[in-house]
PDB file of N, CA, C and O in Angstrom, chain B, residues numbered from 101:
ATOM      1  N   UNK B 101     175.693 126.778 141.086  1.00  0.00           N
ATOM      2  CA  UNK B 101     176.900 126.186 140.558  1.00  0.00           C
ATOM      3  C   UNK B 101     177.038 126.600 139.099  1.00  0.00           C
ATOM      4  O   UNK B 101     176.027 126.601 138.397  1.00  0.00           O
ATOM      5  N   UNK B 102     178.299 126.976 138.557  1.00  0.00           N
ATOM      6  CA  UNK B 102     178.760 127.403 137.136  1.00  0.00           C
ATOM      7  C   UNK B 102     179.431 126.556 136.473  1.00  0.00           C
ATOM      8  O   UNK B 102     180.498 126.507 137.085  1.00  0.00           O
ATOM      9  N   UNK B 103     179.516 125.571 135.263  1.00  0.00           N
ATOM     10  CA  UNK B 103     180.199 125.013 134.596  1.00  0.00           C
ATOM     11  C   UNK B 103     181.070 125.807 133.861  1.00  0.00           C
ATOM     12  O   UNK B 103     180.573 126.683 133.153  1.00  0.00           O
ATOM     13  N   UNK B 104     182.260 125.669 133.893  1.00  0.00           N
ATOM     14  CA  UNK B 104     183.619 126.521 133.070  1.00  0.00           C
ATOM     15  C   UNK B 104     184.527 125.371 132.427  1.00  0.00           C
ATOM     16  O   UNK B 104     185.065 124.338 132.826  1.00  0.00           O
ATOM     17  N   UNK B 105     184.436 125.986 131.390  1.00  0.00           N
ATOM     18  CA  UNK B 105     185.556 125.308 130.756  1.00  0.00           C
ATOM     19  C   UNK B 105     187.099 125.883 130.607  1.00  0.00           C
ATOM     20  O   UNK B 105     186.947 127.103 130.547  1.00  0.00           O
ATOM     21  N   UNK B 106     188.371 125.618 130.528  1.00  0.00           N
ATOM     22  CA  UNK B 106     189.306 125.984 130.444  1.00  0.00           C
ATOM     23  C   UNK B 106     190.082 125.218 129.885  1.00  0.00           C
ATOM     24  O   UNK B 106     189.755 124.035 129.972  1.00  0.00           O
ATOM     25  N   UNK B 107     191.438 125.535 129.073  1.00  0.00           N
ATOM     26  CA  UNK B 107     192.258 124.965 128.419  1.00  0.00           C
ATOM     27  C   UNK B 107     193.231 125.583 129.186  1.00  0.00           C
ATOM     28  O   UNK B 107     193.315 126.752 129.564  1.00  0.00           O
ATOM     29  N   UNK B 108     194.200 124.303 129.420  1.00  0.00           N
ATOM     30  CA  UNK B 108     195.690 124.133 130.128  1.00  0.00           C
ATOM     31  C   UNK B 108     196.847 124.057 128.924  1.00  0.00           C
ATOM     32  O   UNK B 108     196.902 123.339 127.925  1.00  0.00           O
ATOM     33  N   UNK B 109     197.595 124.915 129.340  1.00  0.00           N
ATOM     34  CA  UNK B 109     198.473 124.891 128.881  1.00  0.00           C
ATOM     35  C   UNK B 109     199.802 124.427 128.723  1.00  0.00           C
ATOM     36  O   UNK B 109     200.615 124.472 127.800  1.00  0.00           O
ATOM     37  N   UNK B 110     199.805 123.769 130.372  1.00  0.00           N
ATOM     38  CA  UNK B 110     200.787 123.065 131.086  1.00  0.00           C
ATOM     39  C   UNK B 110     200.224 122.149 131.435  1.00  0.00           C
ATOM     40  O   UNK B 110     199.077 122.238 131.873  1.00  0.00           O
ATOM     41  N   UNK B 111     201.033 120.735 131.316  1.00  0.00           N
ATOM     42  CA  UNK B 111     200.455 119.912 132.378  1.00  0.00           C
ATOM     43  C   UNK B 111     200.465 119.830 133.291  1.00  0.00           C
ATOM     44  O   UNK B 111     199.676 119.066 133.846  1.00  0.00           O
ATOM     45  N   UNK B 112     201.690 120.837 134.237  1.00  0.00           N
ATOM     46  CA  UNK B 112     201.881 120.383 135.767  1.00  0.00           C
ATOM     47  C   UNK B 112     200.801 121.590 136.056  1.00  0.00           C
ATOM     48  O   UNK B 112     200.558 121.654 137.261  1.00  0.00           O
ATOM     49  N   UNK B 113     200.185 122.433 135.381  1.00  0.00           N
ATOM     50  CA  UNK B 113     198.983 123.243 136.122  1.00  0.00           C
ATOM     51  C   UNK B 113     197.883 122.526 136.202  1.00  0.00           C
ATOM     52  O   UNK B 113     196.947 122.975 136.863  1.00  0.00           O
ATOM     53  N   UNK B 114     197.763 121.186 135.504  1.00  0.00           N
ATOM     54  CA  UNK B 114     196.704 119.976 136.033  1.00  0.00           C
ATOM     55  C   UNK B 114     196.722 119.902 137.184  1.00  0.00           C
ATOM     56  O   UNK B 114     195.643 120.083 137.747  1.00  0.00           O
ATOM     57  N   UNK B 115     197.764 119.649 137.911  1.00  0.00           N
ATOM     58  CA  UNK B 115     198.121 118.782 139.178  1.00  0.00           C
ATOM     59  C   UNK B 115     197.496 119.995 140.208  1.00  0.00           C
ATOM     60  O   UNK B 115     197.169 119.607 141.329  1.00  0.00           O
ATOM     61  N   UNK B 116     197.246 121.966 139.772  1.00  0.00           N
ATOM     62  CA  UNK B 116     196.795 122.549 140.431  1.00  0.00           C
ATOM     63  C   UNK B 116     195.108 121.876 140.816  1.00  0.00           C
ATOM     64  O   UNK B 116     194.500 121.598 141.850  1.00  0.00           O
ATOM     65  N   UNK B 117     194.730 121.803 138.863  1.00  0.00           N
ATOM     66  CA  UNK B 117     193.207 121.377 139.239  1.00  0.00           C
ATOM     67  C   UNK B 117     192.723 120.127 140.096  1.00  0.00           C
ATOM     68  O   UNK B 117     191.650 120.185 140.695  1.00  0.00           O
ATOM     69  N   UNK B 118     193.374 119.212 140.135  1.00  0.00           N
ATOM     70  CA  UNK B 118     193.606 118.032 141.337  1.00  0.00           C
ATOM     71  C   UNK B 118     193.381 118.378 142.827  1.00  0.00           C
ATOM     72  O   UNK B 118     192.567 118.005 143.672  1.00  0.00           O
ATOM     73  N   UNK B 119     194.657 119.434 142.813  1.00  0.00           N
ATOM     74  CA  UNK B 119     194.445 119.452 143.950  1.00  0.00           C
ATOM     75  C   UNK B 119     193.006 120.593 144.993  1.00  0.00           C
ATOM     76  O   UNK B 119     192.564 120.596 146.142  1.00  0.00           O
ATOM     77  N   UNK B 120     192.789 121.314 143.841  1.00  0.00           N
ATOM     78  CA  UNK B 120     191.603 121.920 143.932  1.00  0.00           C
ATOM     79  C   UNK B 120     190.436 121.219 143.697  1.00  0.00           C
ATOM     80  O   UNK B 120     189.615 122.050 143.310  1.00  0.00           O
ATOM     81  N   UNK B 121     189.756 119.718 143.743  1.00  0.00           N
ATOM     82  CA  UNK B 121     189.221 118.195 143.506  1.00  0.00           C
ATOM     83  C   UNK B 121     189.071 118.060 144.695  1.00  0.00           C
ATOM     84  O   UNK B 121     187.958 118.252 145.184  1.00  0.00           O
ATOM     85  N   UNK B 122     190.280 117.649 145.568  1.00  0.00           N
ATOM     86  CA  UNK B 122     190.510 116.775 146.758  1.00  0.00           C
ATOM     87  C   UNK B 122     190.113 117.762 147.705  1.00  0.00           C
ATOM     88  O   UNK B 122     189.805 117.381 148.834  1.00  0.00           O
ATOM     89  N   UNK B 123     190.063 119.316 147.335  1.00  0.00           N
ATOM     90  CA  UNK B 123     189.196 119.959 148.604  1.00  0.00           C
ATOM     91  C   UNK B 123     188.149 120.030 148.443  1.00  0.00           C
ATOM     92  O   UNK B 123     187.524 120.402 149.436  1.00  0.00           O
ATOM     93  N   UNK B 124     187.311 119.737 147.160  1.00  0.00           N
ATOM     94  CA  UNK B 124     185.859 119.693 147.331  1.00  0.00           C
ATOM     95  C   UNK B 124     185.656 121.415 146.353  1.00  0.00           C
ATOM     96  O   UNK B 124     184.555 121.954 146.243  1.00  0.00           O
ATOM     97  N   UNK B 125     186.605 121.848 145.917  1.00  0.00           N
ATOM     98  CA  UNK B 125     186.662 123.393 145.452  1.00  0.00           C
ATOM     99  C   UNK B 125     185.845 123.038 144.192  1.00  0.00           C
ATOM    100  O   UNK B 125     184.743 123.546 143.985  1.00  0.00           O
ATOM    101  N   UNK B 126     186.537 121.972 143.188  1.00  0.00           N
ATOM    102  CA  UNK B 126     186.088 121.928 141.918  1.00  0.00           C
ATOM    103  C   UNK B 126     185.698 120.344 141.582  1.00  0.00           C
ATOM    104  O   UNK B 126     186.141 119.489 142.349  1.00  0.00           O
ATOM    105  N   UNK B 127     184.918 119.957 140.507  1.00  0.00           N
ATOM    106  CA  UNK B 127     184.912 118.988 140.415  1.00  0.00           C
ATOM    107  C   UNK B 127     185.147 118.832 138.563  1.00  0.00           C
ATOM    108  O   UNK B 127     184.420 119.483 137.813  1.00  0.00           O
ATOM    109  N   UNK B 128     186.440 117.727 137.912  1.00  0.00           N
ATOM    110  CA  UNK B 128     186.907 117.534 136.878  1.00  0.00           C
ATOM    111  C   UNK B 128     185.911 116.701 136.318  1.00  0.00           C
ATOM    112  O   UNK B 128     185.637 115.660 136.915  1.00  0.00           O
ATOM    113  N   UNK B 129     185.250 117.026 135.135  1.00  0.00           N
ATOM    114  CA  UNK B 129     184.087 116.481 134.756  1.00  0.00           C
ATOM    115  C   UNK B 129     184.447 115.334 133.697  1.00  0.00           C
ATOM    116  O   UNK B 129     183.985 114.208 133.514  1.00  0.00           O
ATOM    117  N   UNK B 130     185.522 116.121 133.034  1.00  0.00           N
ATOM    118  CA  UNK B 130     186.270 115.299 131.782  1.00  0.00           C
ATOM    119  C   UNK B 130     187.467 115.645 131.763  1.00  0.00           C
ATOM    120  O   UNK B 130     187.681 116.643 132.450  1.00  0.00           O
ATOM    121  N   UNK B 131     188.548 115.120 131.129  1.00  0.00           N
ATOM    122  CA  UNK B 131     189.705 115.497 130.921  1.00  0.00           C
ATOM    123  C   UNK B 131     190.047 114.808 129.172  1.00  0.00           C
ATOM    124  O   UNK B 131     190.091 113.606 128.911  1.00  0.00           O
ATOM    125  N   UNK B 132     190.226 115.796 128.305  1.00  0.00           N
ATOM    126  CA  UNK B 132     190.418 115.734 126.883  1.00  0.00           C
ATOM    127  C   UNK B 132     191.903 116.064 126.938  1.00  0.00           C
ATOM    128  O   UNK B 132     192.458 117.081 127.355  1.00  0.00           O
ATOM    129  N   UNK B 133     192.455 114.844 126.363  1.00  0.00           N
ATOM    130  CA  UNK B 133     194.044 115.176 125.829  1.00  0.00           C
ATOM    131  C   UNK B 133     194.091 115.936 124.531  1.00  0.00           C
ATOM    132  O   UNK B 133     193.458 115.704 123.501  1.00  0.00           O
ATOM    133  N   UNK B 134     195.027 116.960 124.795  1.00  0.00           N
ATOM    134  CA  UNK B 134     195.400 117.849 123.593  1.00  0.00           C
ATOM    135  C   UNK B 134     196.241 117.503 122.469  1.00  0.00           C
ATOM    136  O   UNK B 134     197.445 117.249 122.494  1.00  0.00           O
ATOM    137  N   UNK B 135     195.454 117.524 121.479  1.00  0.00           N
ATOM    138  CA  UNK B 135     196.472 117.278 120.184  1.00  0.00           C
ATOM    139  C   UNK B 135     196.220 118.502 118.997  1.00  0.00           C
ATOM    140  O   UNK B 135     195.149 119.048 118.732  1.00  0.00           O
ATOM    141  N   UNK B 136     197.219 118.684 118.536  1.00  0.00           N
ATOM    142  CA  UNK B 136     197.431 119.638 117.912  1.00  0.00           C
ATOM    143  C   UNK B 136     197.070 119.533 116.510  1.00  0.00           C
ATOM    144  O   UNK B 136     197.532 118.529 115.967  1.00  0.00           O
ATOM    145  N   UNK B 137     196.244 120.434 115.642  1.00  0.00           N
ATOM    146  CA  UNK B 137     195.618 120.228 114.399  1.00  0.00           C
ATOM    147  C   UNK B 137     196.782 119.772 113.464  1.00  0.00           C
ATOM    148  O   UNK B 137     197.954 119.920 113.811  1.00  0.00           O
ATOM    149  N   UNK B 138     196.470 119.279 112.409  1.00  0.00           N
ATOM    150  CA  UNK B 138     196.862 118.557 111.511  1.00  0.00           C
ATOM    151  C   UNK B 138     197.075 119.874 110.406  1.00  0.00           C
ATOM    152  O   UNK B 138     196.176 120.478 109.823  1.00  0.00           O
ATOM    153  N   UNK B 139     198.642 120.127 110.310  1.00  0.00           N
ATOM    154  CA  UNK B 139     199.463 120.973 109.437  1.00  0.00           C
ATOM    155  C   UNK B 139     199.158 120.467 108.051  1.00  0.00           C
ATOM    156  O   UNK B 139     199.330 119.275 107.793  1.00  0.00           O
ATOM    157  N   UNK B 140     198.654 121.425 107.030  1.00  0.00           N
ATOM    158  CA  UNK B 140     199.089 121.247 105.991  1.00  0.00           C
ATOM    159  C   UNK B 140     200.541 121.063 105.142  1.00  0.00           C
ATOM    160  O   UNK B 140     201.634 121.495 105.507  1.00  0.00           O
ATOM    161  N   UNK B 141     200.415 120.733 104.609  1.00  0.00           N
ATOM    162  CA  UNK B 141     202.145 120.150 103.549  1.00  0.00           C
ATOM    163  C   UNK B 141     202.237 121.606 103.148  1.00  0.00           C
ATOM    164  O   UNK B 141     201.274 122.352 102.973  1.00  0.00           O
ATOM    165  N   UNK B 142     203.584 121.931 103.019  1.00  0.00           N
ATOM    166  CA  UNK B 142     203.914 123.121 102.268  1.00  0.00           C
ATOM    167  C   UNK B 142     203.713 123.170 100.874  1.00  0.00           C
ATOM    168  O   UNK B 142     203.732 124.263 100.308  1.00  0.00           O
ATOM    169  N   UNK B 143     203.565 122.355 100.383  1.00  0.00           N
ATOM    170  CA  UNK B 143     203.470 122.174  98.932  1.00  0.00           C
ATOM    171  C   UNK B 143     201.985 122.316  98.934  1.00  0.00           C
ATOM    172  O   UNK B 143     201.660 122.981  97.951  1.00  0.00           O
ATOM    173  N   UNK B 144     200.889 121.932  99.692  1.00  0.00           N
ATOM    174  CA  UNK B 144     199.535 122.633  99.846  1.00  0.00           C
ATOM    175  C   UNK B 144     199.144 123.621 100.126  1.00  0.00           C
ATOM    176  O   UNK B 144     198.130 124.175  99.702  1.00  0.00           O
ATOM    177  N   UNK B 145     200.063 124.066 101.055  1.00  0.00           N
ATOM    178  CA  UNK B 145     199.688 125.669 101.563  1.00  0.00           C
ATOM    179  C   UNK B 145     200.113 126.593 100.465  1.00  0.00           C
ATOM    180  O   UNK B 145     199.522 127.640 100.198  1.00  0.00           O
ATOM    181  N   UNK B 146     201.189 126.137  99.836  1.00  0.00           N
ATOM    182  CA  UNK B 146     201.668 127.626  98.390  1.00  0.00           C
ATOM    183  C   UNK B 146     200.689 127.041  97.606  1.00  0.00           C
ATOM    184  O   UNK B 146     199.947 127.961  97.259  1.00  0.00           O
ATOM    185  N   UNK B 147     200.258 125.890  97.099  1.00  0.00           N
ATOM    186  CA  UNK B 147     199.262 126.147  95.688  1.00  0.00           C
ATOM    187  C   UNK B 147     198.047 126.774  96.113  1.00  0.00           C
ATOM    188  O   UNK B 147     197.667 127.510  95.202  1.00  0.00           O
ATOM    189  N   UNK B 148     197.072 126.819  97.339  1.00  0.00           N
ATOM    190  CA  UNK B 148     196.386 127.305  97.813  1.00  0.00           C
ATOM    191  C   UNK B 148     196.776 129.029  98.019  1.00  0.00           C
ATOM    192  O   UNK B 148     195.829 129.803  97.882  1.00  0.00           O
ATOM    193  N   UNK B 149     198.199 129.641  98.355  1.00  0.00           N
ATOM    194  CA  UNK B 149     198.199 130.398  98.178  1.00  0.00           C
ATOM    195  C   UNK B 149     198.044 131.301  96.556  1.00  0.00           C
ATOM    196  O   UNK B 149     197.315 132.215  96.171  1.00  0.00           O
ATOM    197  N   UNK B 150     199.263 130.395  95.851  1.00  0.00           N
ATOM    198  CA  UNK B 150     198.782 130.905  94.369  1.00  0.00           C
ATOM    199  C   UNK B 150     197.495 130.785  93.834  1.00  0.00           C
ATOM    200  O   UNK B 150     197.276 131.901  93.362  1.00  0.00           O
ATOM    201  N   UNK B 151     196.536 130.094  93.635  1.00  0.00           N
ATOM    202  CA  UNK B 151     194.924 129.634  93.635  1.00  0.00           C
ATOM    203  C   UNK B 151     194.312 131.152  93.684  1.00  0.00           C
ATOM    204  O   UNK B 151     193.526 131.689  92.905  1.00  0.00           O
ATOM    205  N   UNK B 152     194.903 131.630  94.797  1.00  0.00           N
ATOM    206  CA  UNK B 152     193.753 133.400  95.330  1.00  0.00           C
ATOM    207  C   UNK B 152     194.680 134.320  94.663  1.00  0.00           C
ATOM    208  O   UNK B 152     194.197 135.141  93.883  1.00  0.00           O
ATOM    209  N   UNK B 153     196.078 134.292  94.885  1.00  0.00           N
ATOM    210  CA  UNK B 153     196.791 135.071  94.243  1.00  0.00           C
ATOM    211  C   UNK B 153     197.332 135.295  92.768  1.00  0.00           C
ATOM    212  O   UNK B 153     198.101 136.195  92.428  1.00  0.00           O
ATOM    213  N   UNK B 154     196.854 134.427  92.049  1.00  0.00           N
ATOM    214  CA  UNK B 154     197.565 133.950  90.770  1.00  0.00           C
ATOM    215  C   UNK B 154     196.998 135.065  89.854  1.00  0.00           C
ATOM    216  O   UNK B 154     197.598 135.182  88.785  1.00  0.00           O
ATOM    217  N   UNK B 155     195.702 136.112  90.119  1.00  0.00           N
ATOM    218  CA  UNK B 155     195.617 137.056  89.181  1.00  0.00           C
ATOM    219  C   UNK B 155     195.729 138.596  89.504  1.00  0.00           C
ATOM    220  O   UNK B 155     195.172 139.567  88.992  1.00  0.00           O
ATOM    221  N   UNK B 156     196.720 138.473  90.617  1.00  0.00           N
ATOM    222  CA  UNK B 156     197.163 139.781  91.026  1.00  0.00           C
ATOM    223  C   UNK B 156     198.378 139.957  89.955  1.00  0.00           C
ATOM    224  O   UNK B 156     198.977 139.029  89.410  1.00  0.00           O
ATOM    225  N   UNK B 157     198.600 141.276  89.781  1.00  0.00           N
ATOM    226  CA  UNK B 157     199.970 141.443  89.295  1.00  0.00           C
ATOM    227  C   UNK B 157     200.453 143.081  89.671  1.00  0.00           C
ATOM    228  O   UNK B 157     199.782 144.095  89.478  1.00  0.00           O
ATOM    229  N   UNK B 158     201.702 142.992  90.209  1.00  0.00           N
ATOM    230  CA  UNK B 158     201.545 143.926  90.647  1.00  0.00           C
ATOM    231  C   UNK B 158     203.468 144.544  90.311  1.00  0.00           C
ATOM    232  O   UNK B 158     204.491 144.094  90.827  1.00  0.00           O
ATOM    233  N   UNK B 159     203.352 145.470  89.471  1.00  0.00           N
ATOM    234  CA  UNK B 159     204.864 145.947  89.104  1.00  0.00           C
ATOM    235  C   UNK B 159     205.976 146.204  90.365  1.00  0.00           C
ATOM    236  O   UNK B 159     205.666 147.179  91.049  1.00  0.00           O
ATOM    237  N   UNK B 160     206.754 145.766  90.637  1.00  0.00           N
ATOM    238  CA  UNK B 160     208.015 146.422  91.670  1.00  0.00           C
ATOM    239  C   UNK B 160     208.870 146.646  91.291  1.00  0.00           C
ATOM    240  O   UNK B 160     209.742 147.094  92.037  1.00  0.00           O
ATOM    241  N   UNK B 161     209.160 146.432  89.656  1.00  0.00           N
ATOM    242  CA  UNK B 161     210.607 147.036  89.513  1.00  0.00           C
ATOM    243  C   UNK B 161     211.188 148.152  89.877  1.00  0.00           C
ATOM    244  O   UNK B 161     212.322 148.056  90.344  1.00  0.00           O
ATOM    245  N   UNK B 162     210.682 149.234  89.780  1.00  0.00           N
ATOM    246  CA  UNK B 162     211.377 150.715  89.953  1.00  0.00           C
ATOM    247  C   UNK B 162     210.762 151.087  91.232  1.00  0.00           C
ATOM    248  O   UNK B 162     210.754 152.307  91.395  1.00  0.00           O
ATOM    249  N   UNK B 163     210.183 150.326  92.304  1.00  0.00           N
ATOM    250  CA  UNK B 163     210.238 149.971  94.129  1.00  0.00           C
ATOM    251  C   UNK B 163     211.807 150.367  94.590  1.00  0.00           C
ATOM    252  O   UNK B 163     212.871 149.938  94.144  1.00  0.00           O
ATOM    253  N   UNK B 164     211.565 151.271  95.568  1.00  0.00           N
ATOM    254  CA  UNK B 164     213.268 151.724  95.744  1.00  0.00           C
ATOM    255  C   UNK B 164     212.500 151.241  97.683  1.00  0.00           C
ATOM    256  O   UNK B 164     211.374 151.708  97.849  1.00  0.00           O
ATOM    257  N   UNK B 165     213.011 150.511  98.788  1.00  0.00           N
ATOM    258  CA  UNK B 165     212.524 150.626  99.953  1.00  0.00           C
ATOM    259  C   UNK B 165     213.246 151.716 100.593  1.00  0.00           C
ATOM    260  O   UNK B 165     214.400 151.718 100.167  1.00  0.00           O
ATOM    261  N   UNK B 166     213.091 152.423 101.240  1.00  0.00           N
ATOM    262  CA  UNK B 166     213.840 153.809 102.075  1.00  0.00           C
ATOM    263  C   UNK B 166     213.809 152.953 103.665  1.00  0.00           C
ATOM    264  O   UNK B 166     212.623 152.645 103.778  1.00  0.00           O
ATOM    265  N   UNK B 167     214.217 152.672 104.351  1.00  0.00           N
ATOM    266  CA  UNK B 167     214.335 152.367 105.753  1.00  0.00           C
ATOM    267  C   UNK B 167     213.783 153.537 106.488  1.00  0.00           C
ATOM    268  O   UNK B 167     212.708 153.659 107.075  1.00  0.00           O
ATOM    269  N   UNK B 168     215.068 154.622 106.268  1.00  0.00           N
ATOM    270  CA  UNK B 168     214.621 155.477 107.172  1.00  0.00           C
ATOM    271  C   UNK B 168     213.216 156.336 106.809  1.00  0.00           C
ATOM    272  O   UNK B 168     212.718 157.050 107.679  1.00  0.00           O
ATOM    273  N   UNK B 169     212.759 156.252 105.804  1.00  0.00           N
ATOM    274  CA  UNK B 169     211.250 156.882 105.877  1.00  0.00           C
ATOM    275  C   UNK B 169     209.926 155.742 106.641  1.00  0.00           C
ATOM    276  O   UNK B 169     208.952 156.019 107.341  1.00  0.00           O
ATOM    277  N   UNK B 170     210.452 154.414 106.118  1.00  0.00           N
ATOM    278  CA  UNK B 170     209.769 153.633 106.682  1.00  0.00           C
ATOM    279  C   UNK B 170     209.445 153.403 107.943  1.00  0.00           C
ATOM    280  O   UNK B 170     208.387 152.952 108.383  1.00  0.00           O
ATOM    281  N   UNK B 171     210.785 153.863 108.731  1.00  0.00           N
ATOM    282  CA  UNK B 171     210.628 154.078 110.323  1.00  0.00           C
ATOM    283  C   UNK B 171     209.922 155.684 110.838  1.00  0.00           C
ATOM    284  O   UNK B 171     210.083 156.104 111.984  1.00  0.00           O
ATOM    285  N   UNK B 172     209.294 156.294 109.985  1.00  0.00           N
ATOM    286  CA  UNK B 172     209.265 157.746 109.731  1.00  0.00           C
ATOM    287  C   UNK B 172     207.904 157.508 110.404  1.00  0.00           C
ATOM    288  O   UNK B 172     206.927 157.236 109.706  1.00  0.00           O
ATOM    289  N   UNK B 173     207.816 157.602 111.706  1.00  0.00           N
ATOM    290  CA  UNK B 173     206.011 157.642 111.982  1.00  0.00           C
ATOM    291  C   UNK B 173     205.222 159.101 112.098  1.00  0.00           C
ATOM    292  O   UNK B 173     204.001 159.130 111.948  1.00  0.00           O
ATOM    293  N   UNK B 174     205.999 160.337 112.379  1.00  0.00           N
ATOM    294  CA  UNK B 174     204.849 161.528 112.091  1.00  0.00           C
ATOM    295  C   UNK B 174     204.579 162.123 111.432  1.00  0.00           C
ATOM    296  O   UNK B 174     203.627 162.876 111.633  1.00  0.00           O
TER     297      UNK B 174
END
């Protein structure tokens, strides 16, 4: 026998693992409800970005973007 773990993505693909239970196929050992990590505030995520970035400096004024070279792959 192999223990596997898997994460669902759907809930009605639960109702597959159920019914794969009631034939004796698998047996549901636990069932963990999914909750989704805890987002930082935007106002945390930019000072954290400036924090690493704050001693780059990097000139773009005279940056011209070309499109069509940019799409230029050979």
């Amino acid at each position: 026998m192999e223990e596997v773990v898997v994460q669902i993505s759907n809930n009605r693909a639960f109702s597959l693992l159920e019914n794969l239970e009631a034939l004796n196929v698998i047996k549901v050992l636990r069932r963990i409800p999914y909750s989704p990590p805890a987002q930082p505030d935007r106002a945390a995520r930019l000072s954290e970005i400036q924090s690493i970035t704050g001693n780059i400096h990097i000139d773009l004024s005279n940056f011209k973007f070309n499109r069509d070279e940019a799409n230029n792959y050979d």
